[in-house]
C-alpha positions as CSV (number, residue, x, y, z in Angstrom):
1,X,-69.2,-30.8,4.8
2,X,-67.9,-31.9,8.3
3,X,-64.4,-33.1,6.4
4,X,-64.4,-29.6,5.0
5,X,-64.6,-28.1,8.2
6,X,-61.7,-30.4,9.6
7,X,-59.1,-29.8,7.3
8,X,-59.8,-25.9,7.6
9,X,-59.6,-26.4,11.1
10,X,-56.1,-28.1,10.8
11,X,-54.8,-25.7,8.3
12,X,-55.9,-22.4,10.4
13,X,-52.9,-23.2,13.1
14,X,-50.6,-23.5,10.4
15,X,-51.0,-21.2,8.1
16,X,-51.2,-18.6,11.6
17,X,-47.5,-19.7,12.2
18,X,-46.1,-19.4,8.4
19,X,-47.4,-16.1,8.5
20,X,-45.8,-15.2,11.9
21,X,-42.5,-16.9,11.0
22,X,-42.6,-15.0,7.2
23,X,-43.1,-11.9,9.6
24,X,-40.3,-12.7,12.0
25,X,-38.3,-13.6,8.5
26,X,-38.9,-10.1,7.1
27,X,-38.2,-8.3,10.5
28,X,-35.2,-10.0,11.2
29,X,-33.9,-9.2,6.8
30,X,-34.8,-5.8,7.8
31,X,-32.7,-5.4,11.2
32,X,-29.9,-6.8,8.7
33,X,-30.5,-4.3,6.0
34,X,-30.6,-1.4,8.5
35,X,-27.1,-2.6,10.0
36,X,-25.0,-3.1,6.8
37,X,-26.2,0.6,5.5
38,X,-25.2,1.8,9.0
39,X,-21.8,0.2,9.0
40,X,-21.3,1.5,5.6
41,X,-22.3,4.9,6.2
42,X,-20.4,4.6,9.7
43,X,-17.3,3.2,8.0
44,X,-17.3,5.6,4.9
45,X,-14.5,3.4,2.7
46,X,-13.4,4.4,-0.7
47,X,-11.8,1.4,-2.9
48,X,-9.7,1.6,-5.1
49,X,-8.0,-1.7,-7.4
50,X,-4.8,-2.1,-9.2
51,X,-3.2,1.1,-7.7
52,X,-0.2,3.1,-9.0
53,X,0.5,6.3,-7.6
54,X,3.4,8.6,-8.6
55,X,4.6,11.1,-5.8
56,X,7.0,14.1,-7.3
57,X,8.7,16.9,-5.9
58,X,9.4,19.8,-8.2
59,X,8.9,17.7,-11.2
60,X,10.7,14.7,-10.4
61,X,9.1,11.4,-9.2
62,X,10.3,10.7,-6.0
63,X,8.2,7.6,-5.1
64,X,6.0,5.4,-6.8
65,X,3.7,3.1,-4.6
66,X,1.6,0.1,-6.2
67,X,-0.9,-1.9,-4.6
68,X,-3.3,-4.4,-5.8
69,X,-5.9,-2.9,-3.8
70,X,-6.5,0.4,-1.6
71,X,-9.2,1.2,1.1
72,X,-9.5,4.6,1.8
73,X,-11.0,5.3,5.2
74,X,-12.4,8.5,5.5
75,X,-13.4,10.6,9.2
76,X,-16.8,9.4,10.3
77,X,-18.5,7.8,13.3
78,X,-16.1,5.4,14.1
79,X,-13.1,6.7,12.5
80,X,-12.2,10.3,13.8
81,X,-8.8,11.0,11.6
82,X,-8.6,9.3,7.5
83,X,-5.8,6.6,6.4
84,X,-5.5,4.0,4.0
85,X,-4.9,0.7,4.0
86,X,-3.4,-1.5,1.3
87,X,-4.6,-4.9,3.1
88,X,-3.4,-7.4,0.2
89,X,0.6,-5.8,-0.6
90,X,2.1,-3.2,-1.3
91,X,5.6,-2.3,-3.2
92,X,7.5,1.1,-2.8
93,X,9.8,2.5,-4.9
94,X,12.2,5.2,-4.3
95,X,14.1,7.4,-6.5
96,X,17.3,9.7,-6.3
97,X,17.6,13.0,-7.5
98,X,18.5,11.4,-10.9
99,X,15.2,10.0,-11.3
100,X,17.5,6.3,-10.6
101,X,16.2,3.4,-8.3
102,X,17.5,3.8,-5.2
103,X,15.7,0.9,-3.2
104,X,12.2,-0.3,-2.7
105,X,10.0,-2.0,0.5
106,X,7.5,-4.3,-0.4
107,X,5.2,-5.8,2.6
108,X,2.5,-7.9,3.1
109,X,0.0,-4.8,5.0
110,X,0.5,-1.1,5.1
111,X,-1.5,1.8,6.4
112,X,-0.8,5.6,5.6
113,X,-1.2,8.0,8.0
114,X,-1.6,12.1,6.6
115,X,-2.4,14.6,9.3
116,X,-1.0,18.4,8.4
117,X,2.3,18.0,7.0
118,X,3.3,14.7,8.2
119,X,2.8,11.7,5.9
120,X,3.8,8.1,7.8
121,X,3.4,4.9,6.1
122,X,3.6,2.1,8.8
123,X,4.2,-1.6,7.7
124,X,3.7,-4.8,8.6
125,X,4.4,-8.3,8.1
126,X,7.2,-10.0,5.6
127,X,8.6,-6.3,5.1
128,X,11.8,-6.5,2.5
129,X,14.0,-3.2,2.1
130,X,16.0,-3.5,-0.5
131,X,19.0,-0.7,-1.8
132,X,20.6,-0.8,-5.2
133,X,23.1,-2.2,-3.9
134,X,21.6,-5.5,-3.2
135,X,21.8,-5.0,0.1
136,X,18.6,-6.6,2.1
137,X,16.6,-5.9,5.4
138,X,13.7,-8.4,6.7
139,X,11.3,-7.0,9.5
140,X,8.1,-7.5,10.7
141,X,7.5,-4.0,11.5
142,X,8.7,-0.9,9.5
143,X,8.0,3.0,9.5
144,X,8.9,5.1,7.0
145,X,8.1,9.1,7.6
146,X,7.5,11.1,4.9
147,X,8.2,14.7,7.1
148,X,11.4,13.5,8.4
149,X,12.0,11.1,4.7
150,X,13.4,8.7,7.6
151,X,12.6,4.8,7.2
152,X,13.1,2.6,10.6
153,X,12.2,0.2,12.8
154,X,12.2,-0.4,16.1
155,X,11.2,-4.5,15.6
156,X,14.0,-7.6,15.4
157,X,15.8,-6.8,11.9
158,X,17.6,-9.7,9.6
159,X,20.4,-8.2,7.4
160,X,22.0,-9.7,4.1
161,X,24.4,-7.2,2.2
162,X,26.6,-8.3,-0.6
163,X,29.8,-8.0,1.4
164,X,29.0,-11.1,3.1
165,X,27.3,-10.0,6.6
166,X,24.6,-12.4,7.8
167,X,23.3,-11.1,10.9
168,X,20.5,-9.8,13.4
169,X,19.5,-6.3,15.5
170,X,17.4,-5.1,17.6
171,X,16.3,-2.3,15.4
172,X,17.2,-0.2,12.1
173,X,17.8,2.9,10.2
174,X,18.0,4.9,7.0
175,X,16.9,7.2,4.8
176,X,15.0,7.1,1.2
177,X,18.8,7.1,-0.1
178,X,18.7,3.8,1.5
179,X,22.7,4.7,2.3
180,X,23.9,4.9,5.2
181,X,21.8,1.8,7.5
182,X,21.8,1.7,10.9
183,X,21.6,-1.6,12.4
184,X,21.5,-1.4,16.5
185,X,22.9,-4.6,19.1
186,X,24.3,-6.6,16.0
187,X,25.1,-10.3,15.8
188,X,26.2,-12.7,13.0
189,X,29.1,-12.9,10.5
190,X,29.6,-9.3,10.0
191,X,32.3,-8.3,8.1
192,X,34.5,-5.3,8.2
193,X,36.2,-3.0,5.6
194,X,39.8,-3.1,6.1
195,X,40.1,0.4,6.1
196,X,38.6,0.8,9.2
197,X,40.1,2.3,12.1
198,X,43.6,3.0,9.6
């Protein structure tokens, strides 16, 4: 009897702190709980995988944008206008009136912007524009606005067309022709057309 009475008296301290620290266990899984459903309601983020979207203008596709994955943010407590983002790639393909290739951008991140009429895609990191020609443009950082169907950017360019020019700017310019380009502050082995100035 008195052994009896010892081990309940060495068990009673015990089992009082499993049951607070199972108690501070459930509180502490709850407080979790509560702020992943919060973030999720306060973040309000669509997904969508393997993604290939066709844009057209009076029947004929214009652009054609595929993305192995695309988060759709929508307005809520912490976001007060809606964009996506295509966080793992994304290619762009443009198209002439012809329904031809004219040139594509392909980047590592890129977030669309629609408010009202205006549709901007910005870009960023390892962006490649390529024309039909086989002409090539390297930046970090790249716009392309929908509205104005201008594509720029105002980061360090690296140019490669298949005349032989090699070279660096400051900034560049086109259009979704991807003809003419606009390269500002030049340097490299550019080379000319003889015609020039004749």
């Amino acid at each position: 009897m008195r052994l009896g009475l010892r081990l309940n008296k060495l068990w009673m301290p015990a089992l009082a702190a499993g049951l607070m620290l199972c108690a501070a266990c459930s509180s502490n899984d709850m407080k979790k709980i509560k702020e992943i459903s919060e973030r999720q309601v306060n973040n309000q983020v669509d997904t969508t995988k393997m993604v290939d979207l066709i844009y057209s203008d009076s029947a004929k596709v214009k652009v054609r944008l595929i993305a192995p994955l695309l988060l759709e943010y929508n307005v809520s407590k912490t976001v007060t206008k809606p964009y996506m983002k295509m966080p793992q790639g994304v290619t762009i393909i443009f198209y002439n009136d012809s329904t031809k290739k004219s040139g594509t951008i392909t980047a590592d991140t890129a977030y669309n912007y629609t408010e009202g009429a205006s549709n901007r895609f910005v870009l960023h990191k390892n962006v490649v524009v390529k024309n039909v020609k086989g002409d090539v443009f390297k930046s970090d950082d790249l716009n392309w606005d929908g509205a104005t169907h201008k594509i720029y950017s105002n980061a360090p360019v690296e140019m490669f067309t298949t005349n032989g020019t090699r070279g660096k700017g400051t900034s560049m310019e086109t259009n979704e022709k991807f003809d003419p380009f606009t390269v500002k502050n030049q340097s490299g082995i550019i080379y000319m057309d003889k015609s020039l100035g004749q």
